[in-house]
C-alpha positions as CSV (number, residue, x, y, z in Angstrom):
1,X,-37.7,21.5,-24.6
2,X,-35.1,19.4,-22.5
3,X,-33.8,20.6,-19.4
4,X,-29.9,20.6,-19.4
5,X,-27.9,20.5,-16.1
6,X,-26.0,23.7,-15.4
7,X,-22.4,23.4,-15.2
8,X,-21.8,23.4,-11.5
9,X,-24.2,20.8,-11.1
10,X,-22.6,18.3,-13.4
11,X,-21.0,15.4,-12.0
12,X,-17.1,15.6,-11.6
13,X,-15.1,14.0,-14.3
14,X,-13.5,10.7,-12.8
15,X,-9.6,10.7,-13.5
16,X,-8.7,7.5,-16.1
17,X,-6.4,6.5,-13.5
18,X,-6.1,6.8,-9.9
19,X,-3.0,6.4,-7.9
20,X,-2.3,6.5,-4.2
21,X,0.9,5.9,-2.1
22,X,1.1,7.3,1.9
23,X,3.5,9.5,2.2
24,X,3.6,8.9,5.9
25,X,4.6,4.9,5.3
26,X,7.5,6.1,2.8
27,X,8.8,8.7,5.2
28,X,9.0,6.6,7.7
29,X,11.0,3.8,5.7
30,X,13.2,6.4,4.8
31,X,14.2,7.6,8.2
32,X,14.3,4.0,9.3
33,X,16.6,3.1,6.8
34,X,19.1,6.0,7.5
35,X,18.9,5.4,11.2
36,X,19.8,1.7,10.7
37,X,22.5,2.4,8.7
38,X,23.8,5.5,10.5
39,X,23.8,3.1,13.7
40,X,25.3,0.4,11.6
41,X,28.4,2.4,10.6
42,X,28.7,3.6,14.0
43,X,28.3,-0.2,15.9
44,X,31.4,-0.9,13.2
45,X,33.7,2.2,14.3
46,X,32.5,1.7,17.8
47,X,33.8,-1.8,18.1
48,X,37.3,-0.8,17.5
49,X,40.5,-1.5,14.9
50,X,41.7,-4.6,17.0
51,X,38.0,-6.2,16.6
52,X,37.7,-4.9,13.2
53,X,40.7,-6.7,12.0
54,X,39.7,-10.2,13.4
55,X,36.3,-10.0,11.3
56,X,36.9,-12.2,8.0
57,X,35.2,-11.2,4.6
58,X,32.9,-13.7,4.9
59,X,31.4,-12.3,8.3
60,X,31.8,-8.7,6.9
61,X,29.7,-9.9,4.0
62,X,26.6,-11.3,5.9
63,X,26.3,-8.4,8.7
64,X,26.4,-6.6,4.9
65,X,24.1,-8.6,3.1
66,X,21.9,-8.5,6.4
67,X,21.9,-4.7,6.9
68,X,20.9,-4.5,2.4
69,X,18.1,-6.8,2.9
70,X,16.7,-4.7,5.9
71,X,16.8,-1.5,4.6
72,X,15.6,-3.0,0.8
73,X,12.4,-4.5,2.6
74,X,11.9,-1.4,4.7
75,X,12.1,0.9,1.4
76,X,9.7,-1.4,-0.6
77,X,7.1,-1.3,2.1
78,X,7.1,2.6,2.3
79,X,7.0,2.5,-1.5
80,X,3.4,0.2,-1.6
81,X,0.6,1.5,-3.9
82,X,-2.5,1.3,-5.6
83,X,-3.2,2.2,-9.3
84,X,-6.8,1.8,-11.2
85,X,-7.5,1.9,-14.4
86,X,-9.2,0.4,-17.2
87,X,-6.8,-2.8,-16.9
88,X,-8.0,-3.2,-13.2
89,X,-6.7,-2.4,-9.7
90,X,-3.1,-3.3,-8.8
91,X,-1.9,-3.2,-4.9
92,X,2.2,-3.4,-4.4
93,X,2.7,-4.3,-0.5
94,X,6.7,-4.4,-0.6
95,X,7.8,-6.8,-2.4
96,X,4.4,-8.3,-3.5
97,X,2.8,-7.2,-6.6
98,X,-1.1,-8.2,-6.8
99,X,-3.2,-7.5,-9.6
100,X,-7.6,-7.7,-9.9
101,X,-9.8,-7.2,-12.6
102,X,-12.0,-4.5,-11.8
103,X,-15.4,-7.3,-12.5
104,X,-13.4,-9.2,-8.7
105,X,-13.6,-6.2,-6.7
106,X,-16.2,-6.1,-4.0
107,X,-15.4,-2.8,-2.5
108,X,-13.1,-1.3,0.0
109,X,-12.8,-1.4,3.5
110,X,-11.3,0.7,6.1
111,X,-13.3,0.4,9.4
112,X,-12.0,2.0,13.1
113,X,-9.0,-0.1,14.3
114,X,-7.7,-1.1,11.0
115,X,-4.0,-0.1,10.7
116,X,-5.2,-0.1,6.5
117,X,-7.5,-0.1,4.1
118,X,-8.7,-3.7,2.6
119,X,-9.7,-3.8,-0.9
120,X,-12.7,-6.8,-0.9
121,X,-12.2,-9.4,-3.7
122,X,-14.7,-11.6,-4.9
123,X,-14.6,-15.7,-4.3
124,X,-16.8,-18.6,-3.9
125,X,-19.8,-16.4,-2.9
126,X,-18.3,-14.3,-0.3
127,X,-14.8,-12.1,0.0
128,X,-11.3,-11.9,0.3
129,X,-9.4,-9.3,2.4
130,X,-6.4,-8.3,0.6
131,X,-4.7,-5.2,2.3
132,X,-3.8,-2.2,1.0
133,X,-0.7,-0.6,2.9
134,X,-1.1,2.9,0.6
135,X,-3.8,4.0,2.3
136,X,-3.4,3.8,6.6
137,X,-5.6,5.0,8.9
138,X,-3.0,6.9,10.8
139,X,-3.3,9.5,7.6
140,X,-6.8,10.7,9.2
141,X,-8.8,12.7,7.0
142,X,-6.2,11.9,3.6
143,X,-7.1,8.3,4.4
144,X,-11.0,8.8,4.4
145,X,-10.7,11.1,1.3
146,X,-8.6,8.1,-0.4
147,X,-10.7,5.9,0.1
148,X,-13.9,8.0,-0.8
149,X,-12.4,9.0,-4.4
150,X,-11.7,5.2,-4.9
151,X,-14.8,3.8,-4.2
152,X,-16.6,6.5,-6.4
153,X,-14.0,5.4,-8.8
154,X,-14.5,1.5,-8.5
155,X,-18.5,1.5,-8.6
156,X,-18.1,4.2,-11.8
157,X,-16.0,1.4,-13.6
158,X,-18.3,-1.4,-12.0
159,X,-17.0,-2.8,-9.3
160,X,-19.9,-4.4,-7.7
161,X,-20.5,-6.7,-4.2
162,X,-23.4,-8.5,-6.1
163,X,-23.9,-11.7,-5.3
164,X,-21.4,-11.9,-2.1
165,X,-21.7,-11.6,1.4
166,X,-19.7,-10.8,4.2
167,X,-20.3,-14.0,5.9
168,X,-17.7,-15.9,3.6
169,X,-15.1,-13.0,4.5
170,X,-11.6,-14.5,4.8
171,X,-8.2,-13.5,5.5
């Protein structure tokens, strides 16, 4: 006779995919941005008709293209991420798009006094800090659970720190 597990004692299913974004990070870029462009439009009624009409298009255009690019980077870094699946992990910091093969990853890290997680990539023997600004310590307990449910995740799908040590960490 075999003995079966009863149902409550069965492991949890693992999701196919796991996804994480802070919420606190995109909030954030969103106020920024409106402040910086509610104080923008008010530094440009502030300054007057008289000063207004001496501005040429060309200076108009790069305070413009100035105030965009702020508020475009400030946006893609409140919308960074971190999928898994079976294609591997990708991290989106902003504007940078990085993507590992699950076989690369070492682990993750996120010790006291890091602002965020690190996800530990394989090379030469030792490991790679690459950061992952999706999960921040200053979530608290979200962060730990994030970072629990992705590690369980990882080693499930094999992620492994055979063969490395932390002595070759780098940056």
């Amino acid at each position: 006779m075999t003995e079966q597990t009863p149902p409550e004692q069965a492991a949890p299913k693992l999701p196919e995919r796991l996804q994480f974004t802070s919420v606190t990070v995109l909030v954030t870029s969103v106020v920024g941005s409106v402040v910086l462009l509610l104080a923008a439009m008010w530094g440009w009624y502030a300054i007057g008709a008289s000063i207004r009409s001496q501005i040429t298009w060309f200076q108009a255009a790069t305070l413009l293209f100035f105030l965009v690019f702020m508020i475009a980077m400030m946006l893609s870094i409140g919308y960074s991420r971190i999928w898994a699946d079976e294609d591997g992990v990708v991290v989106r910091n902003g504007p940078l798009l990085r993507k590992f093969r699950i076989d690369e990853v070492a682990g993750l890290r996120l010790r006291d006094g890091d602002p965020w997680a690190y996800l530990l990539i394989k090379h030469n023997g030792g490991v790679k800090r690459r950061a992952v600004l999706a999960i921040q310590t200053l979530e608290g307990a979200k962060a730990k659970r994030k970072i629990r449910a992705l590690r369980v995740w990882l080693k499930a799908h094999g992620a492994n720190s055979d063969g490395v040590t932390l002595e070759g960490e780098q940056q």
